[in-house]
N, C-alpha and C positions, 0 to 999 in steps of 0.2 A: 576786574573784567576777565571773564574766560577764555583762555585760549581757543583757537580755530580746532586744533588738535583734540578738544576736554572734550568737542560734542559729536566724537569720530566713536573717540575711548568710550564714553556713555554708552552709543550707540551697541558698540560692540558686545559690550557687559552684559545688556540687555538681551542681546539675540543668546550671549553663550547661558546665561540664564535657562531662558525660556529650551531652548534646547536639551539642555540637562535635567529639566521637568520633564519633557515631554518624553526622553529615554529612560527617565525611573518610570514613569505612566506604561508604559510600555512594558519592561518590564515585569512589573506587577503583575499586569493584564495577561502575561503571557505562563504565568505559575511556572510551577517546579515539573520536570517531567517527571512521567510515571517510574518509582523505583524500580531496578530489573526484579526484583522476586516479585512483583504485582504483575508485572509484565509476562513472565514465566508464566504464572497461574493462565493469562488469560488466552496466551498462543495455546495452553494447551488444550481450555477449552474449547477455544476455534477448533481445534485439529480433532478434537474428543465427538464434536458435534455439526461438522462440517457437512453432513449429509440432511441435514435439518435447517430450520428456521433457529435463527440466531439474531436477537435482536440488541440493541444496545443496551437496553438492562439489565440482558443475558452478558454480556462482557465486564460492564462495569461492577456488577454482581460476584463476578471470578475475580476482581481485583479488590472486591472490598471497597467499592468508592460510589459517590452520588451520579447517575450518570453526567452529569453536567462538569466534575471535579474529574470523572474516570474519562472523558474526553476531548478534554482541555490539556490532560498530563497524555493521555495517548499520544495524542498530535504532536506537542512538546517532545517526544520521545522518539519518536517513530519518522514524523514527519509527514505523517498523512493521517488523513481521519480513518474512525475505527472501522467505518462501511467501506471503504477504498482498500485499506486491507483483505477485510473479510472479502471483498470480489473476487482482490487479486489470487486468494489462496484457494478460492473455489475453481479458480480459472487452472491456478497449478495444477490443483489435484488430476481436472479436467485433465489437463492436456496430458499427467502419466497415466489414468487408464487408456487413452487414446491411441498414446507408444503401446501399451502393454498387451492389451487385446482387442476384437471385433468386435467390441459391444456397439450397439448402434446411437447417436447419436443423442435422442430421447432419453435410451436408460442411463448415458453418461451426466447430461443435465439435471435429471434426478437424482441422480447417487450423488453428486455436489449440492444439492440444497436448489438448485433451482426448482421453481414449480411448473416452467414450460419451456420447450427447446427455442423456443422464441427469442425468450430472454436471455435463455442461455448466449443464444447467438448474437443476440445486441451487445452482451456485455463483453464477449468472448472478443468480438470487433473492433470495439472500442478498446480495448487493452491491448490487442495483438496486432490490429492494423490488417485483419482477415476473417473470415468466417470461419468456425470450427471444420468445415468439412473440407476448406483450402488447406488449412493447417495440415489436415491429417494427411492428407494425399502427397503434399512437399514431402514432409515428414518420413512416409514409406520410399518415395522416391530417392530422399537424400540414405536411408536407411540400407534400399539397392545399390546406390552406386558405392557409401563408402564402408570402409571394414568397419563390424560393431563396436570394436574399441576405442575407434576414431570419435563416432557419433558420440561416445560413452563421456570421453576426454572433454570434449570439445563441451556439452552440455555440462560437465562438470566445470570448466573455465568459465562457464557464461555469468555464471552466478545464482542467485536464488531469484531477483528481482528482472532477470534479462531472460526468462524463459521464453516467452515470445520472440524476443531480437536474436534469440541466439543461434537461431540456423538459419536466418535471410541472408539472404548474399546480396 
């Protein structure tokens, strides 16, 4: 006759089983990320082709991969998908002409790859937590009150991915 104990022990076997299925599943499902020389190629075609239409065949293309293989290792790599990237890099670019010079608003969203300031603006929002034209305006403000070397520093501290956060107070 079984002990009270034997149908706890079973139990257990069972779940830790099933559990360690379910983390090799997992893993599988989740592939290998993108090597950095694949990855190299493809930053640089973003950056090559930034003022255009760039689609994911275009990406996966620069990396040598099926789109469906080049965005499963994207992700695995990066940690965001490939069109969440390319926003965010459009949004950067955006926002150093914006430091840089008067260009108006329209020709900035164009020279990024947008097709209309519209979009530009939704997307610029949704990223930044403001509208391009709030941005710019903080931006010259913060630009008046502190020495150029400050803003310099400080944007250089914020990081590559905290360009947005990184002159709110």
């Amino acid at each position: 006759m079984p002990a009270a104990g034997d149908d706890i022990f079973a139990d257990a076997m069972r779940i830790a089983i099933l559990l360690r299925l379910l983390q090799r599943q997992e893993t599988e499902r989740a592939g290998t990320a993108l090597p950095a020389w694949r990855l190299t190629r493809v930053f640089r075609h973003v950056e090559e082709h930034l003022d255009g239409p760039i689609t994911l065949q275009d990406m996966a293309a620069a990396a040598g991969l099926s789109r469906m293989h080049f965005a499963a290792q994207f992700r695995a790599a990066t940690g965001q998908r490939p069109h969440d990237y390319l926003l965010r890099r459009r949004i950067e670019r955006a926002q150093s002409l914006m430091r840089e010079d008067g260009a108006s608003l329209v020709d900035v969203a164009l020279s990024v790859g947008f097709q209309t300031q519209a979009h530009f603006t939704t997307v610029f929002k949704r990223i930044c937590g403001e509208t391009p034209h709030r941005w710019r305006s903080r931006e010259r403000r913060l630009r008046v009150k502190a020495p150029p070397d400050r803003v310099t520093s400080a944007s250089a501290r914020a990081g590559r991915w905290e360009t947005c956060r990184s002159s709110r107070g």
